[in-house]
C-alpha positions in Angstrom: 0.0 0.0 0.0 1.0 3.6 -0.9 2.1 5.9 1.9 0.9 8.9 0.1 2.6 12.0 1.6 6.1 10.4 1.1 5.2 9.3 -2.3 4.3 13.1 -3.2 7.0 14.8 -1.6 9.2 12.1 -3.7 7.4 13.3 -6.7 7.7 17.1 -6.2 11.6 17.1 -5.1 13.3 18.0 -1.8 10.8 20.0 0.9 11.8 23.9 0.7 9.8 25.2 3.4 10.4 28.5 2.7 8.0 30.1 5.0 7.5 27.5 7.1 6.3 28.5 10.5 4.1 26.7 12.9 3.1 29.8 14.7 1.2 30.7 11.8 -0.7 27.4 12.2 -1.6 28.3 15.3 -3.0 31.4 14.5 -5.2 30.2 11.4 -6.6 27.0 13.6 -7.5 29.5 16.1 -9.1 31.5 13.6 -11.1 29.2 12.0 -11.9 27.0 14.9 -10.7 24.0 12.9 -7.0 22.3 12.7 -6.3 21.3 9.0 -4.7 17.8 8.7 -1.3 17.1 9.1 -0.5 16.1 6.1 -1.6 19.2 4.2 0.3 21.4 6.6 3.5 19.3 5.3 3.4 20.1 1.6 1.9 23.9 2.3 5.1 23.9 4.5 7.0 22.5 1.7 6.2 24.5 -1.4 4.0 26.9 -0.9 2.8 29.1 -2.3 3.1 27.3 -5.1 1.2 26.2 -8.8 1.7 22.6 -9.8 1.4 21.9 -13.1 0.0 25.0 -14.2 -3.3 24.7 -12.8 -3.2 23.8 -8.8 -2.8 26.4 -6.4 -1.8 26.0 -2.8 -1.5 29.3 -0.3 0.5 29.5 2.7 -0.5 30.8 6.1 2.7 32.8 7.1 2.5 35.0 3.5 0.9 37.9 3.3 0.6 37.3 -0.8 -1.4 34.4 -1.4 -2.0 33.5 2.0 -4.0 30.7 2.8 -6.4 32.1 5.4 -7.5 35.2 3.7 -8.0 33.1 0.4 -9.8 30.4 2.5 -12.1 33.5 4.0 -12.8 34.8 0.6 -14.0 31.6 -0.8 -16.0 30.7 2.1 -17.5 34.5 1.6 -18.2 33.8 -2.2 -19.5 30.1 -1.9 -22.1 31.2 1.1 -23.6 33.9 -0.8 -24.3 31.2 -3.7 -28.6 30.8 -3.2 -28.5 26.9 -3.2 -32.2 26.3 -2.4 -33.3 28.7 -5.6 -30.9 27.3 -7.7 -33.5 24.2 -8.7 -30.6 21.7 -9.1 -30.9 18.2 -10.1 -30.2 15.3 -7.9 -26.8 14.9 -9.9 -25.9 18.6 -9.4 -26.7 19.2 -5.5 -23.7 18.2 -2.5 -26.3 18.0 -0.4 -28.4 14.8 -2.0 -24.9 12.9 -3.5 -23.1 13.1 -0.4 -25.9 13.2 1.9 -25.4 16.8 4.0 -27.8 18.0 6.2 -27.3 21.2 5.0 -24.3 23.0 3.2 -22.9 25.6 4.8 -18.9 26.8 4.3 -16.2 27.5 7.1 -18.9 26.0 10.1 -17.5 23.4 12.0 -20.1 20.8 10.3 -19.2 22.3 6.8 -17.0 22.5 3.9 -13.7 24.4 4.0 -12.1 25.9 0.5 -8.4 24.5 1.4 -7.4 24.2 -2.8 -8.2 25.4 -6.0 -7.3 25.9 -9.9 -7.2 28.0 -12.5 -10.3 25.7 -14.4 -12.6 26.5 -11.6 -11.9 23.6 -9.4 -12.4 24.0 -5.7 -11.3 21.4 -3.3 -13.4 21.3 -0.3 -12.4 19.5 3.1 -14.9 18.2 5.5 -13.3 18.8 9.1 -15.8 17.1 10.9 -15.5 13.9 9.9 -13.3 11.0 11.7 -11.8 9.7 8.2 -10.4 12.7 5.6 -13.2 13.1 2.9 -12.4 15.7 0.5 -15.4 17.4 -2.0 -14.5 19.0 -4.9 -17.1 21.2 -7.7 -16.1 21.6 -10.9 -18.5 23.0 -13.5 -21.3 22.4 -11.9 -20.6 19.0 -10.5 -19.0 17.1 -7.4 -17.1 14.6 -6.6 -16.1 12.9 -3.1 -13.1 11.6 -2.5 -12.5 9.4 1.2 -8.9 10.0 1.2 -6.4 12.4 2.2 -5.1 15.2 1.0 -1.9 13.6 -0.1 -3.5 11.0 -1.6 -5.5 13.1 -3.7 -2.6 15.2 -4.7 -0.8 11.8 -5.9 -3.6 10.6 -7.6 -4.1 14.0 -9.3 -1.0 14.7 -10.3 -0.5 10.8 -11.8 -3.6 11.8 -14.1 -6.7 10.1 -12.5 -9.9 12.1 -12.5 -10.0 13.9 -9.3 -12.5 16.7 -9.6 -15.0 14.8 -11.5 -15.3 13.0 -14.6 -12.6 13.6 -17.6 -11.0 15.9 -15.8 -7.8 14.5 -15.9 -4.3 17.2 -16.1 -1.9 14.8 -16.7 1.4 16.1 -17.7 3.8 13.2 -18.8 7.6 13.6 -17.0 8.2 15.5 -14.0 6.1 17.9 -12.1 6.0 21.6 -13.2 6.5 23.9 -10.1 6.4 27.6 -9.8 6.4 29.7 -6.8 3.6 32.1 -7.0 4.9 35.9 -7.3 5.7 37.6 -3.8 5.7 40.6 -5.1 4.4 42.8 -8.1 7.8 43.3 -10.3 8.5 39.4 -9.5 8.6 36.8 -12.3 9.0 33.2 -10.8 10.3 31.0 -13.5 9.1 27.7 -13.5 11.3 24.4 -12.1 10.4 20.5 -12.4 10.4 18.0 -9.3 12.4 14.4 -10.3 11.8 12.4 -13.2 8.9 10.4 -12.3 9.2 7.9 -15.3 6.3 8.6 -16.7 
């Protein structure tokens, strides 16, 4: 069996950690009233803020560009102002009936919290209240679950499996693109590539 987070950080090179700071941690778990898992705080530590393979983003906390809790309070801001009960979805098209919510609500303890998120409109969604990691994620108007880490998503993602719903595959054959995401306005991060992966 795969031990996921080792397999990614294998996959995406040696651990930079940049901006690496735990107090930062502390301050966005007290903020949101939540503690993000362990194994996502390892690869924000390690790369971000970063864009992999130049669609998924992933903020840090201790930034002040791109950082993680301000974008995670925007998107909970933008997703709870979306009116779901007027929206006359279909079964196939509403979180609440495929994954069987009792409500949907963003950033509440019971709800979904924006932790990811590309440049085609993904969002990746984790559910803090549950006992094993389950991860949503809405793409163009549909979802998709996933009972699995973060890392474990990340791997599968970045190997080319359909992670945010169906044909929706960004494979990239050979190693992963990286680029750190601009700290400042003048700043032009040039793109570098994690180890061959042989693939």
């Amino acid at each position: 069996m795969t031990d996921y987070l080792p397999a990614v950080l294998a996959m995406l090179g040696p651990a930079q950690n940049r901006f690496a700071d735990p107090a930062a941690w502390d301050r966005l778990h007290a903020d949101l009233g939540i503690q993000l898992p362990p194994d996502y705080r390892v690869l924000v530590d390690a790369y971000a803020p970063i864009q992999l393979n130049g669609h998924l983003y992933l903020h840090h906390p201790a930034t002040e560009r791109w950082n993680l809790g301000q974008e995670i309070q925007r998107s909970i801001q933008a997703w709870s102002e979306v009116p779901w009960d007027e929206l006359d979805l279909d079964a196939d098209e509403d979180p609440r009936q495929l994954f069987g919510l009792d409500e949907l609500s963003f950033g509440t303890r019971n709800g979904l919290w924006p932790i990811a998120s590309t440049d085609r409109g993904e969002a990746i969604f984790l559910i803090a209240a549950t006992s094993v990691p389950r991860l949503l994620v809405s793409y163009d108007e549909t979802w998709a679950e996933h009972r699995m880490s973060f890392a474990e998503w990340l791997y599968r993602y970045l190997i080319g499996e359909d992670m945010t719903g169906p044909n929706s595959a960004a494979f990239y054959p050979g190693p992963v693109q990286m680029r750190h995401l601009p700290m400042s306005v003048d700043e032009r991060p040039e793109p570098w590539y994690g180890p061959d992966r042989g693939m």
